[in-house]
N, C-alpha and C positions, 0 to 999 in steps of 0.2 A: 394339603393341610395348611401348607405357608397360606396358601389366597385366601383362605378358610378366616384366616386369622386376620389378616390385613383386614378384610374386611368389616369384621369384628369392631379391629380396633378404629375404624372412620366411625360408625355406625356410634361408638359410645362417646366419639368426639361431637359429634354432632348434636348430641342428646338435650348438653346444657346450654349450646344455645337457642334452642327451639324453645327451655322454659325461660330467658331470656327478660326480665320484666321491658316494658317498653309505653312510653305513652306516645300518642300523636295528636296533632289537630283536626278536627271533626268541621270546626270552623274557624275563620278570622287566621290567624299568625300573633307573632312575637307579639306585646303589646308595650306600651310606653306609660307609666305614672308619672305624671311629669307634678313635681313637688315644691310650692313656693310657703315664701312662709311672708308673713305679716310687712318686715322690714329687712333691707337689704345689712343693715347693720344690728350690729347684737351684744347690746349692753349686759356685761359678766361684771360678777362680782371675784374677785382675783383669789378672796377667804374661802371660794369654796369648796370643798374635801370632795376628792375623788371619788367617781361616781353617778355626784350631780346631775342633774340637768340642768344644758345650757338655753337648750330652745328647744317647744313641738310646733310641730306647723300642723295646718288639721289635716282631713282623709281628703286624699281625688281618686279618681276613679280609673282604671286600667282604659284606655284605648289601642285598638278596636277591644269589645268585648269579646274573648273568642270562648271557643268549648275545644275539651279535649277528653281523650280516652283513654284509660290503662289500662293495660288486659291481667294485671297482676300488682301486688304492692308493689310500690314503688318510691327508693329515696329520693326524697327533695330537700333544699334548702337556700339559703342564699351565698352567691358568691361573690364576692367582694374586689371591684374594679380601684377603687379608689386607692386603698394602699392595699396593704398583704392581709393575706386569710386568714383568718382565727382560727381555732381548733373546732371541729366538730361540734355541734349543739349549740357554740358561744351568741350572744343576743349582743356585743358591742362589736364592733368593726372600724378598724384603722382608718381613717381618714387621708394619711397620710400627711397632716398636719399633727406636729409635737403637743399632746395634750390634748386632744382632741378626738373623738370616735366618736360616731353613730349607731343607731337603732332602726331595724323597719317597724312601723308601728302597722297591725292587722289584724283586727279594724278598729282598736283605741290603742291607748298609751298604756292600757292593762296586760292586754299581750302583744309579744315580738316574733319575727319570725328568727329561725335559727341558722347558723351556719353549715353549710352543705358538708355534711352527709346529714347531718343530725334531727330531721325528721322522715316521714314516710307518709304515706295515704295508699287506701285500698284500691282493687281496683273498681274499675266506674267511670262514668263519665260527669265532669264538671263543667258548671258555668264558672270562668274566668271574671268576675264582677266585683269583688267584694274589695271596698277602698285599703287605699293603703297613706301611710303618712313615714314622715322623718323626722329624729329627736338625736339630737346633738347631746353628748354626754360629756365630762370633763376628765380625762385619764390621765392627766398630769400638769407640769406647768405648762399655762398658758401666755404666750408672746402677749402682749398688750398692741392691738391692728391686725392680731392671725387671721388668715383669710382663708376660708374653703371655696375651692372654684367650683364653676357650674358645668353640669354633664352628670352624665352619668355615674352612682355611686356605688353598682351593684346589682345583680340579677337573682332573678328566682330562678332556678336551675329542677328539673325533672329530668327521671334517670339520667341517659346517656347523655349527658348535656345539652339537654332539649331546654331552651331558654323561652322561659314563658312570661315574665314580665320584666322591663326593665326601669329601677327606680332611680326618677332623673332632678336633681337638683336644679331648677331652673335658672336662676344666678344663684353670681357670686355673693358669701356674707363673708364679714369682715366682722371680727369678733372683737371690742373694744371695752378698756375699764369703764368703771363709772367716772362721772364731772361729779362739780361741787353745783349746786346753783344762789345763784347773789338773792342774797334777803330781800334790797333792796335795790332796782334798776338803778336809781339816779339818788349820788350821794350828794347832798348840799354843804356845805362844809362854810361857816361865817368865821371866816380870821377877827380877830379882835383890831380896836381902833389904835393908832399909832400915831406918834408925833413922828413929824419928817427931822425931828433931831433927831433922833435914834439912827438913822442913815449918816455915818462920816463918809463913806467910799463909795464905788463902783465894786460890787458882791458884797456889799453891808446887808444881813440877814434880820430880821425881826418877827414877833407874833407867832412863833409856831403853833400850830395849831394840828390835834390828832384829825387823821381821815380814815375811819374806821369800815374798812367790806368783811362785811358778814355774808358768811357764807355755811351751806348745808351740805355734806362731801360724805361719800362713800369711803371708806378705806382701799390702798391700798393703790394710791395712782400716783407717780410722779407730777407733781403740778409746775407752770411755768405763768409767772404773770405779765405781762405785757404794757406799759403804758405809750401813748399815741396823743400828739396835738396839732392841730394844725399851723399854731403859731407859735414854733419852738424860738426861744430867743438864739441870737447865734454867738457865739462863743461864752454861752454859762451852761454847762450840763443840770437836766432836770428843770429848765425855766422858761418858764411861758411867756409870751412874751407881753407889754403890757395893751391893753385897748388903749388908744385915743379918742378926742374928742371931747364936748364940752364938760366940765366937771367928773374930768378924768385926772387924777393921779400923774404923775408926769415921770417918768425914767425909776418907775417901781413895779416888777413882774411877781410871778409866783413861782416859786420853786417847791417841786415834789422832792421828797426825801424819805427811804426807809427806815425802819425801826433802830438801824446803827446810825441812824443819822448821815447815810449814803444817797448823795441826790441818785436819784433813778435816772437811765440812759432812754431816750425815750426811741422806739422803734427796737429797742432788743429785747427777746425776753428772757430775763430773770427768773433762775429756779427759786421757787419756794423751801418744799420739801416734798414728804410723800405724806399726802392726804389721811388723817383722820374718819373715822367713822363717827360721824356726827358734827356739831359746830363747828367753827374755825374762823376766827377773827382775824384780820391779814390786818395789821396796824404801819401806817405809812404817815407821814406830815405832812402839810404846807404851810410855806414860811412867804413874808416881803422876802423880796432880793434885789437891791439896790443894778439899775443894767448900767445909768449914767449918769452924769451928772447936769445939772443940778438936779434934786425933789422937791416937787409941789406936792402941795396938797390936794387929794379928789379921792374919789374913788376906784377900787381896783376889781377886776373879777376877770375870773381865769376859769377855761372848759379845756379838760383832758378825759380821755377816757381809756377804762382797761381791758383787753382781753385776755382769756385763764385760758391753757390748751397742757395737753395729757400726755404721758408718754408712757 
């Protein structure tokens, strides 16, 4: 009667793995989506509410194309290499970057696929074929240059952890605020006429005159403006130094100055503030600045230019 039973009980251990759901390949293997998107960088707006979309890239196609087989339903889903797994069913997945998670998009941006356990398919055999894409979503604050690396971000998972496609980020994006851009490339700026009385010294100042950059800016960027000349004078900060030659001015340069009436350092850059959503007039001078002495009479003209850069 003991054997009787032993037996028994093998016989009912065995039972449920034999209904056991299981798929295989019929053809092809593991495949590769390998997913690029338009630009390696991806201009965010910093205002936007969790959620969002940051970027879709469009559908490519699984390679190799394979077929497989389930001989029963079977759960499927996506499982998530890049950071950690979401809950069952969830359609956004960690990135592994702060603020930042993804979407499988299959085969538009209308549906997603879900996190492993959280769907199923009967059994049958299927072609492996149908495109797939990636949509970056916004889950929190995001760094201003966050960067998601390239590789792999995740797999499609069948039962037993039969990995049947894997969705691959082909580079790296670098995820960056908006800039402003200048109204106008090249500012002309005409100082007013001056008598060389008005110079008693060596840094005697005259004519100020506004230099106004207009500019169109997104909200929400730390801005830094930069000015650069090639012919800085040497010991006056902010001043150019003067042209020579016939019917030139003699020992009178131009000096940049900002809105407190602070000459600009040239080769550093100077914070602004943080950018505006919309206009933004950046208000600076230039003035004579006596470099030596004596002053003649001529004319004067001075080229500096500026670069704006984001943080």
């Amino acid at each position: 009667m003991r054997r009787i039973l032993l037996l028994l009980a093998a016989t009912m251990l065995l039972l449920p793995l034999g209904a056991q759901a299981s798929c295989s390949f019929t053809s092809g293997n593991t495949a590769n989506v390998n997913i690029s998107f338009g630009s390696t960088t991806i201009t965010i707006d910093p205002n936007l509410p969790v959620g969002a979309t940051l970027a879709s890239s469009g559908q490519f196609s699984p390679t190799p194309i394979s077929q497989i087989s389930c001989n029963s339903t079977t759960t499927i889903g996506v499982v998530n290499v890049a950071g950690s797994q979401p809950a069952s069913g969830a359609t956004i997945f960690p990135t592994g970057v702060a603020g930042i998670g993804y979407r499988v998009t299959h085969p538009d941006t209308s549906s997603y696929l879900r996190a492993y356990p959280g769907d199923s398919i009967a059994s049958g055999s299927y072609q492996m074929s149908v495109t797939s894409g990636l949509e970056f979503v916004k889950t929190g604050t995001i760094a201003n240059g966050a960067t998601v690396g390239s590789g792999t971000m995740g797999y499609w998972r069948y039962d037993n952890n039969r990995r049947i496609e894997n969705f691959n980020l082909s580079t790296t994006l670098t995820f960056v605020y908006p800039s402003c851009s200048v109204n106008t490339s090249t500012i002309n700026i005409v100082l007013p006429t001056v008598s060389n009385t008005a110079f008693n010294g060596v840094g005697t100042v005259a004519g100020a005159t506004v230099v106004p950059i207009a500019l169109q800016c997104a909200a929400g960027s730390q801005m830094y403006i930069q000015f650069d000349t090639a012919n800085a004078a040497s010991g006056a900060t902010g001043v150019i130094a003067p042209a020579t030659g016939t019917g030139r001015a003699q020992n009178v340069g131009v000096q940049l100055i900002d809105k407190t009436f602070v000459p600009v350092s040239f080769g550093t850059p100077a914070l602004v503030g943080t950018t505006p959503n919309g206009p933004l007039t950046l208000t600076y001078y230039a003035r004579y600045y006596q470099t030596a002495t004596p002053v003649a009479a001529g004319s004067v003209s001075a080229t500096a230019t500026f670069t704006l850069s984001y943080q």
